[in-house]
C-alpha positions as CSV (number, residue, x, y, z in Angstrom):
1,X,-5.4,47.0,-101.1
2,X,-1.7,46.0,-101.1
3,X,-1.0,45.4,-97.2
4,X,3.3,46.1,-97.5
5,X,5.5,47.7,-99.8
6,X,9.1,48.0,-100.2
7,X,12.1,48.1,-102.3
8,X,16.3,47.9,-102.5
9,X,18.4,50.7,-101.2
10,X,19.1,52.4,-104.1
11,X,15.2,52.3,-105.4
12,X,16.3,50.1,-108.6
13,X,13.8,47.0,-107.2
14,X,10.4,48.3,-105.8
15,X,7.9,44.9,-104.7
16,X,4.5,44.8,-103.1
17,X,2.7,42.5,-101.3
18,X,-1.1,41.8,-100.8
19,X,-1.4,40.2,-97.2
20,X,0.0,40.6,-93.5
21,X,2.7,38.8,-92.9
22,X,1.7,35.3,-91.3
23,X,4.5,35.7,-89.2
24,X,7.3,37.7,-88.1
25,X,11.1,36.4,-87.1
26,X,14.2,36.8,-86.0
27,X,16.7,34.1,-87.1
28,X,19.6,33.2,-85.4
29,X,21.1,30.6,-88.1
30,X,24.5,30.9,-88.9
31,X,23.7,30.8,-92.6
32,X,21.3,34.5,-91.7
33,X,24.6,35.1,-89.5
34,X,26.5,35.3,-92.7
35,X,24.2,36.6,-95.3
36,X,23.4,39.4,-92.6
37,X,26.5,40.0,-91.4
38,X,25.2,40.6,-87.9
39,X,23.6,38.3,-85.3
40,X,20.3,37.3,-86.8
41,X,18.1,38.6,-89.5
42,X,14.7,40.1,-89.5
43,X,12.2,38.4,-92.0
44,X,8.2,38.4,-92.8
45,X,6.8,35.5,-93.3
46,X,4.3,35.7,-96.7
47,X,3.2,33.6,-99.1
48,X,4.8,34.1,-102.3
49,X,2.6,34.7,-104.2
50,X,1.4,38.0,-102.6
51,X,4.7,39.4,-103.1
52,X,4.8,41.0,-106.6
53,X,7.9,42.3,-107.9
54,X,6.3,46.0,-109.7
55,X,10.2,47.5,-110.6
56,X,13.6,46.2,-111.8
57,X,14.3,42.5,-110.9
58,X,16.3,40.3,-108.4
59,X,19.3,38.6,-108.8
60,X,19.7,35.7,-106.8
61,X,22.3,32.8,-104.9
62,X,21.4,29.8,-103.4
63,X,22.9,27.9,-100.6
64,X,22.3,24.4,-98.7
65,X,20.9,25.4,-95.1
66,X,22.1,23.1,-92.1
67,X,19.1,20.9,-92.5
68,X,20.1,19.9,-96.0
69,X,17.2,22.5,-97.5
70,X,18.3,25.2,-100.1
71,X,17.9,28.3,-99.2
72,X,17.5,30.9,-102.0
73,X,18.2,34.7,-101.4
74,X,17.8,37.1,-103.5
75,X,18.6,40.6,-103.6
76,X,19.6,43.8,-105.9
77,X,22.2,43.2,-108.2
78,X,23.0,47.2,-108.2
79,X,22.8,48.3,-104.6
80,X,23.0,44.7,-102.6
81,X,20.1,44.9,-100.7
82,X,18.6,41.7,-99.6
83,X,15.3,41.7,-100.3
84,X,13.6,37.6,-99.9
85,X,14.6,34.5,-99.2
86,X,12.8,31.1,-99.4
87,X,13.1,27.4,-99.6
88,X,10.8,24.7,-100.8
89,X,8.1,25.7,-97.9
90,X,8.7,29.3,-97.0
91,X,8.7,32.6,-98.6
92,X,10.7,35.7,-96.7
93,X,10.7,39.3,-97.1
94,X,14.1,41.1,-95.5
95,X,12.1,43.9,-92.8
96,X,14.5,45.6,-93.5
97,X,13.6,46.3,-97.0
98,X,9.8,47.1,-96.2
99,X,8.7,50.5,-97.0
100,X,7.6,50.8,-92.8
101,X,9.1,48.2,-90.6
102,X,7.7,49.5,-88.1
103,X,4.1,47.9,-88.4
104,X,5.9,44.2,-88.7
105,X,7.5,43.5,-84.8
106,X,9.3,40.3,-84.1
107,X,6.9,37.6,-83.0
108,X,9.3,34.5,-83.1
109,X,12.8,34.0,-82.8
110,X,14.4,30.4,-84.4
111,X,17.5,28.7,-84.3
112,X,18.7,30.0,-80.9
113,X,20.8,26.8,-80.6
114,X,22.8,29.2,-82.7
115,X,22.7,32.4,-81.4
116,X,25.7,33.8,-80.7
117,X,25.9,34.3,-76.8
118,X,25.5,38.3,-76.9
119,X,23.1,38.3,-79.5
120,X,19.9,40.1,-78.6
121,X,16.5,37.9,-78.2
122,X,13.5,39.9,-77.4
123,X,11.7,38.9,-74.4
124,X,8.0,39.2,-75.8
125,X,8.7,36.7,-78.5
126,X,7.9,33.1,-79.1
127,X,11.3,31.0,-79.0
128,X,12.3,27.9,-80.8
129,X,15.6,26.3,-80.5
130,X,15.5,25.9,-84.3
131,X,12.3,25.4,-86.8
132,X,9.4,26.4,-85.7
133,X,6.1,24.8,-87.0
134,X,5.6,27.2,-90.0
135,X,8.3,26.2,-92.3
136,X,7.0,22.4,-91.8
137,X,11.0,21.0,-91.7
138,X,12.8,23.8,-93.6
C-alpha cells in the first residue's frame, strides 16, 4: 500500500512513496532560504528508495551545502516545482509537493543558527541549531 503520493504543479511529474516519512522538518539553511525563496523549507524525510518516480521525470541542480556536502534538488523542468532533495545520507521530499500535506506535521526544525530572526519556528517541534542526528553529518 503506497503510504504518500504526490506530483509537480502542473501534474507533468507524478511520484509515490511506500513508507511514512521517518521524519519531518523544517530547515532554516540559507541554501533552503534560497532554493525556497522564503524562510525555511518543509521536507519528509524517506528513504529513497521508497520514492518511485510513476510519471514524467526530474530535472535536477546541485550545489555545495555549508558543510562542504552536495546537495542535489531536483524539480520539474516544465512547471518548477521542487519536488526532492538529497545528499550522500539523506533523501527529501518537498511537503509541499505531497498529494496531502496535511498528514506529514513538522517534527524538527534544523539549522536555526540561520534562521532569519522573524522566521516562524513552531513551538511543538524538536530544535537543533544545525544537523540533527538523522542526516549523520550532512
Amino acid at each position: 500500500m503506497t503510504t504518500l503520493s504526490g506530483g509537480c504543479r502542473c501534474g507533468k511529474i507524478r511520484y509515490t512513496c511506500d513508507t511514512a516519512p521517518i521524519t519531518v522538518s523544517f530547515c532554516y539553511c540559507t541554501d533552503c532560504q534560497k532554493a525556497s525563496g522564503g524562510p525555511f523549507c518543509n521536507y519528509a524525510v524517506v528513504p529513497a528508495e521508497a520514492v518511485t518516480v510513476n510519471q514524467g521525470a526530474t530535472v535536477h541542480y546541485t550545489v555545495e551545502a555549508s558543510t562542504g556536502n552536495v546537495v542535489k534538488r531536483e524539480f520539474c523542468a516544465h512547471c518548477g516545482a521542487p519536488l526532492f532533495a538529497s545528499t550522500n545520507n539523506v533523501f527529501v521530499i518537498t511537503v509541499g509537493s505531497l498529494d496531502d500535506p496535511s498528514t506529514v506535521p513538522p517534527a524538527i526544525a534544523i539549522w536555526l543558527d540561520s534562521a532569519q530572526p522573524w522566521a516562524p519556528i513552531p513551538e511543538n517541534v524538536e530544535r537543533f541549531a544545525r544537523n540533527p542526528p538523522i542526516t549523520l553529518g550532512a
